[in-house]
Each structure stands twice: as structure tokens, then as C-alpha cells.
N, C-alpha and C positions, 0 to 999 in steps of 0.2 A: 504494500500500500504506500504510496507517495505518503511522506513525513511534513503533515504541516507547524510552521514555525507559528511560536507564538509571539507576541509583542513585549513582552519584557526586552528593554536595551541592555544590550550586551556589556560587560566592563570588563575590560582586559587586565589582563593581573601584572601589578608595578608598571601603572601607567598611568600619566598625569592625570589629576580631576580638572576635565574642561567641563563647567559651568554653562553653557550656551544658551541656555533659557531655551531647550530645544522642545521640555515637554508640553503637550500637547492632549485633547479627548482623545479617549479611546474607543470614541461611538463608533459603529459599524458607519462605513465609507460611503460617502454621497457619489454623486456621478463625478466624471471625471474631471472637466469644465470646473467644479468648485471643490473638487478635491486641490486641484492646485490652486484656488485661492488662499485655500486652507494650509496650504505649503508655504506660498510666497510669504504668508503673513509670518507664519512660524518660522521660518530659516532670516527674514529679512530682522525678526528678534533674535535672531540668533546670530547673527552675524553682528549687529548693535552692539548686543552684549557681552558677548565672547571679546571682541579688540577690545569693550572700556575695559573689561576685567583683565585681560589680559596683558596689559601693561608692567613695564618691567623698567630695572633700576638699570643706569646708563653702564656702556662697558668700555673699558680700557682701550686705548686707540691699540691695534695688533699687528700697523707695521704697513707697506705698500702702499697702493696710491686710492687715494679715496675721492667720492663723489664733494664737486662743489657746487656751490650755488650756481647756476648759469651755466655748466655745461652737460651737454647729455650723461645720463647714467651708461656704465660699459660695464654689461654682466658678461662672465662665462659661466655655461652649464655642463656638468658633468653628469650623465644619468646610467645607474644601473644597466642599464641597452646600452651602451657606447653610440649608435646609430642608429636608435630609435626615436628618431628628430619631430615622432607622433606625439613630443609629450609635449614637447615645448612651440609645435606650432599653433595651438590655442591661443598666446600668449601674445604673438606677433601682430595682429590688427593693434590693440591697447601700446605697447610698446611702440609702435610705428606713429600714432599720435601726439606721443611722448616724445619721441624722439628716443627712446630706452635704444640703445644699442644693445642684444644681446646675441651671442656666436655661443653654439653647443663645440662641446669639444671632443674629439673624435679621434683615435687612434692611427686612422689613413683615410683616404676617401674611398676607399673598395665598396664599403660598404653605403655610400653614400648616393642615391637615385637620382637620375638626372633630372634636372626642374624643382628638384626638393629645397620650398621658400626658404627652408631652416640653414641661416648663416652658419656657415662647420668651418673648422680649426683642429689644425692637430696644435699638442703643446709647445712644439717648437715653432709655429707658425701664426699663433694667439696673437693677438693684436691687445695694447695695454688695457687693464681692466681695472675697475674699481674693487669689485666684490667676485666671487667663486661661490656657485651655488650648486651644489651635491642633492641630486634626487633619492639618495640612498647609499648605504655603506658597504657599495659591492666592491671589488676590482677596482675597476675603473674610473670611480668616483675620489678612492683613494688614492692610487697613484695619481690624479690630477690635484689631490688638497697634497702630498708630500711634493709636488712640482712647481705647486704655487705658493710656496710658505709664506709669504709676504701677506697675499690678500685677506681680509677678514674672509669668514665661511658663515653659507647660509644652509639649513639644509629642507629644503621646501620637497614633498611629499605632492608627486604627481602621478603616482599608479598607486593602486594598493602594495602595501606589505603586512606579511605576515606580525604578530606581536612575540614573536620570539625576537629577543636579541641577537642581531647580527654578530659573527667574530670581529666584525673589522671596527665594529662603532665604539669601542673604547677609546680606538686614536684620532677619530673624528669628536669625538665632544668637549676637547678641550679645546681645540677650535673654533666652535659654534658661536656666534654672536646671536640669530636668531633661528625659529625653526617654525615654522608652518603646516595648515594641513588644512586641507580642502571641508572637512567638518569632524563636529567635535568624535564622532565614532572612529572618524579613520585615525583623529589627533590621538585616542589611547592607543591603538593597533601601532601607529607610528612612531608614538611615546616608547612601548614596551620592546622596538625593532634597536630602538637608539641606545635603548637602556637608560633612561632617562626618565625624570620625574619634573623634569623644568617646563615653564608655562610653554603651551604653544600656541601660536595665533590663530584662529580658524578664518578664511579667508574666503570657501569658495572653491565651487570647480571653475577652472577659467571654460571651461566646455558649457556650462551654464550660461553663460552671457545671453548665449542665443538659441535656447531655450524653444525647441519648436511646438505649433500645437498641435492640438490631438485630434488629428481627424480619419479615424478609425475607416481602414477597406475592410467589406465585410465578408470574414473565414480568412483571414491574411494573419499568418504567424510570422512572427521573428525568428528564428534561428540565431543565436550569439554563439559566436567561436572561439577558443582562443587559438592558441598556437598548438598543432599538430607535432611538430618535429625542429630542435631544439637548432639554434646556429650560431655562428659568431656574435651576435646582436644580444640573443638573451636563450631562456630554457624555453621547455615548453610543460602542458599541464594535462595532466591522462582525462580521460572522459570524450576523447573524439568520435571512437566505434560507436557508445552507448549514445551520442548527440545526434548521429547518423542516423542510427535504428529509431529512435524516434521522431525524428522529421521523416523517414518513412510512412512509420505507420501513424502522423498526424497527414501526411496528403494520401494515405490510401483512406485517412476517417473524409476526406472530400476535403479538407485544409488549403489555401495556398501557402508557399512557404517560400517566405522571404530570408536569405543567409546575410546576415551581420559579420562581414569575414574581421579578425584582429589585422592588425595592418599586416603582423605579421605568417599569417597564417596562410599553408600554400592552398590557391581556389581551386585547384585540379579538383580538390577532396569532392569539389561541393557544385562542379559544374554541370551535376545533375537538376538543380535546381536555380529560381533566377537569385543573380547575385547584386546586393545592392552598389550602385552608383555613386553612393553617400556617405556621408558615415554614421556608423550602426547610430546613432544618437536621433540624427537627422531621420533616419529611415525609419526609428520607431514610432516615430509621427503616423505612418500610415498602419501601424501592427494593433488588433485588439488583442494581443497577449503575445508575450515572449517567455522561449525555452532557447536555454546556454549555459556552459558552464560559467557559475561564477565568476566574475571579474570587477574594475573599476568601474565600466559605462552600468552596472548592474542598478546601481542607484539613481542613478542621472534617466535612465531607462524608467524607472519607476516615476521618476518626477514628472516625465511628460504625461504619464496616466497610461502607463502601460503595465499589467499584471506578470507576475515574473516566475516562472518555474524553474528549477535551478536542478542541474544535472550535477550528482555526487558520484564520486568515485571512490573506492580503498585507497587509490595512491593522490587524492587531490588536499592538501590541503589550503581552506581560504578564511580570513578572518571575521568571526559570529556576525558582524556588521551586516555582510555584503548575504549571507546566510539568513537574516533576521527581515531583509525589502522580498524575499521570494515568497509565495502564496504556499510553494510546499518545494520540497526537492524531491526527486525521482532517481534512483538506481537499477530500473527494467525498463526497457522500451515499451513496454505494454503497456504501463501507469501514465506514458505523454498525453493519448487523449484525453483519459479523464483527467488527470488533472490539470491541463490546459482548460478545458472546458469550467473548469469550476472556480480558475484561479481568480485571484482579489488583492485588489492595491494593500498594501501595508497601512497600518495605521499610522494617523499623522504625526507622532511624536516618535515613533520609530524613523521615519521618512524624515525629516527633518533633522533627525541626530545623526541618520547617515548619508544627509546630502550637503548640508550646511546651507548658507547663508546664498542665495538665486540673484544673478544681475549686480553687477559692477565685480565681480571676483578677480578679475584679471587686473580690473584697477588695485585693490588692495592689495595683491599678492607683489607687484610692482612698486608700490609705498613702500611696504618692510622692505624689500630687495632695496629703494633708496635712502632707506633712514639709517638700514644697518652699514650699506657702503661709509654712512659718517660716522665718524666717532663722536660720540660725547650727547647724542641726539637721543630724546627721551624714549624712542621706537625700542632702543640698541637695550641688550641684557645679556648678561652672563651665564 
């Protein structure tokens, strides 16, 4: 029987208390149209409240060149994916208004798509920066904070991670000026990856900004992917076969099935089916219900008003958050109908804890990255 999640918010263990004024009724769900009024109200309090509260005491100038008054901001990003330039191209319209200079930084160009807007650098090729901003304590992110010693370090949370403590985030924390996180759910998951009990600012998905509406085709399912087979770039996450056998037998139940590919994931798998042109976020505008494994769009998927059934695996694991927005999870391809058929938005105080704060995310997540590049500025903490 598909396993339905109940609405109790998760709390991850030795992870900051983010405060985000996220709670909310737990009355059974209205239509979808005012179920996101019902969001917008409770994340846009939650984003209020989460930065006044989360304010923090100034830190220590830590050396290299920092943002001044009057000229643009120069970030580098270093992410978990080395060349997974999907994280930070949300980011780039805000920035381009700003005038934020920001260049991911990148190992070689191999891996790097021709046309892809994302300015890339390798470290010997980086152009001068103010700040270094670490999506994560993998590899990569690492050896680019021991290449930059100079720069303050931020480390801003733009995919999910696990709440297990990373090996590598001990020599990242003393580093840290600030640290962020798309909302207060993913800030404990994040908290507990860093190892860390220090505030984090919840800011937003920048993928939020633009926020599509919900205008439901009818018998059109989503399909969500992640990654099939692992590569230079990043791993990948089991549940592919069991995501297959049920988008089968949701379009033999008479289904359409629309596949949400991960950027990274190869569409051979899935060219049985139409593939969207968008991306999964945008696409779900047209799905009345989504089945995938688990991932980061999982929440942002629910914010538009779309229901979520969540494929589990032995060898998957993903944090209670993204586990807590699903109607139920399924482990046999035979529970996809029914419980696709049955599934139901999250309650709104669940939804709002793991979506954070809707509209201007990208502007705020941009503020800390400018307040931290200064030293001595009331943003900055230790």
C-alpha cells in the first residue's frame, strides 16, 4: 500500500532552530487557486520573519578584496556538481539588474554546454572577486575555499542535502561568514550537513520568483527524474526502473505522461514518452498530479498546486522535508494509479516550512552575498 505522510514538520537532529513563523491551519486543503494564496501569505511571513530574526553580530574583516560602495558585486561559485551551472542560472536575470557579476567555477570547460548563460572559470582563470560562495562541502567546493584563502566564504544551499554531516564541513566552517537556505526545512537539513548550529538566513528559492500558474490538462501526469547514471558532474539516485514501471502503468490506466527530465539525466531513458521543453517547475503548471523520485523542485512542484507522489527506494536516501510535500510515496509500480488518483497538496504549514518565503528570493539571497562580501556590515556573522 502506498505510505501516506502525515503533516507533522520534520526536525532534523543538531540543526539550527529556524523560527520562520512558517506554521500555519491544518484544515483539509481548498482548491488550488487559494491554496497558494494560502502559501504566498505564509512563506511571504516567513521570509519577514526568518531575516528580522535572523540577524547576527558583525565579523572580522578575513583578508582579500571586498565589495565597495559603487562598484558591482564579483561573486565566485563553487557547487557540489562542479558543472552543474543549473543551480546558479536562476540567479542570473536579479544579478544582471544589479549589475552582480557572478562566474561559477569549474574544473575545465569539458564539461561545460555550448550556449550555457552560466559565466565559468576555472581557478586559475577566475577573474578578481569579492566573496566565494560554496553550494556544499563536497570536493570541489573545497578545493576552491583552500585556493581562495583570501576571500570571505558564503555557503548558500541551492539543491537539497542530506542532514548528515558532511567529512569535509569541518574545514569549511571556520571560514563561513554567512550561510543560507532556500527555507527554514531545508535551513535544518542544511544546518545538520555543515555541522552546524549557527543562524541561517532563509531567503527563498530563487526558482520561485517566477512562480507559474496552475492550469491543470486534464489526465496529464508529471513524471520527475533524477539522475539515472552517475558522471563527472555529480552521483546519481536508484529509483529509475520502479519511476518507469509506473509511468507505464499510469498511461496504460489512460494517463498522459509528461517526463520532468533532471538536467542531468540521460532522455534516451524516457523517449518513450513526450519530454518537456521547460523546466520540470514550469511544466508543472500544466500536470494535475506529479510522481518522481524525490528531489529539490519537489516543493517548489507543490507550491504551484500540484499533488506529489514520491517514489522510495532501499538504496534512496532524501531528507523528511522533501518526504513530508508528497500525498504518499510508493515502492511497487502497481500503487502509481491509485495513488496518483487520490493524491493531495500538503498542508499549508508543512508547505510553507519546506518552501520558504515566494517572490523577490533571488533579490535577498544577493543582499547576504553583498553584505557578507563587506566586512564590519550588520548582515556579516560569525
Amino acid at each position: 500500500m502506498p505510505t501516506t505522510h502525515d503533516t507533522a514538520v520534520p526536525a532534523g537532529p543538531a540543526a539550527p532552530e529556524v523560527t520562520a513563523a512558517a506554521a500555519g491551519s491544518a484544515a483539509p486543503a481548498p482548491s488550488s487557486p487559494t491554496r497558494r494564496r494560502v502559501l504566498r501569505g505564509l512563506t511571504a511571513t516567513a521570509g519577514a520573519a526568518g531575516l528580522a530574526a535572523l540577524g547576527a553580530a558583525p565579523a572580522t574583516a578575513g583578508g582579500g578584496h571586498h565589495g565597495r560602495p559603487g562598484r558591482p558585486l564579483r561573486v565566485l561559485v563553487a557547487t557540489n556538481e562542479p558543472w552543474g551551472t543549473y543551480h546558479v542560472k536562476p540567479l542570473l536575470a536579479e544579478a544582471g539588474r544589479r549589475g552582480v557579476r557572478i562566474t561559477q567555477l569549474v574544473p575545465d570547460t569539458s564539461g561545460v554546454q555550448p550556449g550555457d548563460p552560466v559565466p565559468v572559470a576555472t581557478p586559475q582563470s577566475a577573474p578578481p572577486a569579492d566573496l566565494l560562495v560554496v553550494t556544499g562541502a563536497g570536493d570541489w567546493p573545497l578545493e576552491c575555499a583552500a585556493r581562495f584563502r583570501r576571500l570571505p566564504v558564503a555557503a548558500s544551499s541551492l539543491a537539497y542535502l542530506g542532514p548528515q554531516q558532511a567529512p569535509g564541513a569541518r574545514l569549511l566552517r571556520p571560514r563561513l561568514r554567512a550561510v543560507t537556505s532556500s527555507s527554514p526545512a531545508e535551513a535544518r537539513a542544511f544546518g545538520g550537513y555543515l555541522g552546524t548550529r549557527r543562524r541561517i538566513r532563509v531567503v527563498g528559492s530563487p526558482q520561485t520568483d517566477a512562480l507559474p500558474a496552475h492550469r491543470p490538462e486534464p489526465g496529464l501526469v508529471l513524471v520527475l527524474t533524477s539522475v539515472t547514471h552517475p558522471d563527472d558532474t555529480g552521483g546519481a539516485a536508484p529509483g529509475t526502473e520502479l519511476l518507469l514501471a509506473a509511468a507505464e502503468k499510469l498511461q496504460a490506466a489512460g494517463k498522459r505522461i509528461l517526463v520532468g527530465l533532471h538536467p542531468r539525466e540521460d532522455p534516451k531513458l524516457w523517449d518513450a514518452y513526450e519530454i518537456s521543453d521547460v523546466p520540470s517547475l514550469q511544466a508543472a503548471a500544466r500536470a494535475e498530479a506529479a510522481v518522481g523520485i524525490p528531489g529539490t523542485v519537489f516543493p517548489l512542484v507543490a507550491a504551484v498546486g500540484v499533488p506529489l507522489v514520491g517514489i522510495t527506494d532501499t538504496g534512496l536516501t532524501v531528507p523528511d522535508y522533501l518526504l513530508a510535500v508528497c500525498s504518499s510515496t510508493i515502492d511497487d509500480p502497481a500503487e502509481a494509479v491509485p495513488a496518483v488518483g487520490s493524491a493531495r497538496l500538503p498542508a499549508p504549514d508543512v508547505l510553507a516550512d519546506a518552501v520558504g518565503p515566494i517572490g523577490g528570493s533571488a533579490a535577498r539571497l544577493l543582499d547576504v552575498w553583498r553584505h557578507t562580501a563587506r566586512p564590519g556590515h550588520p548582515h556579516d556573522d560569525r
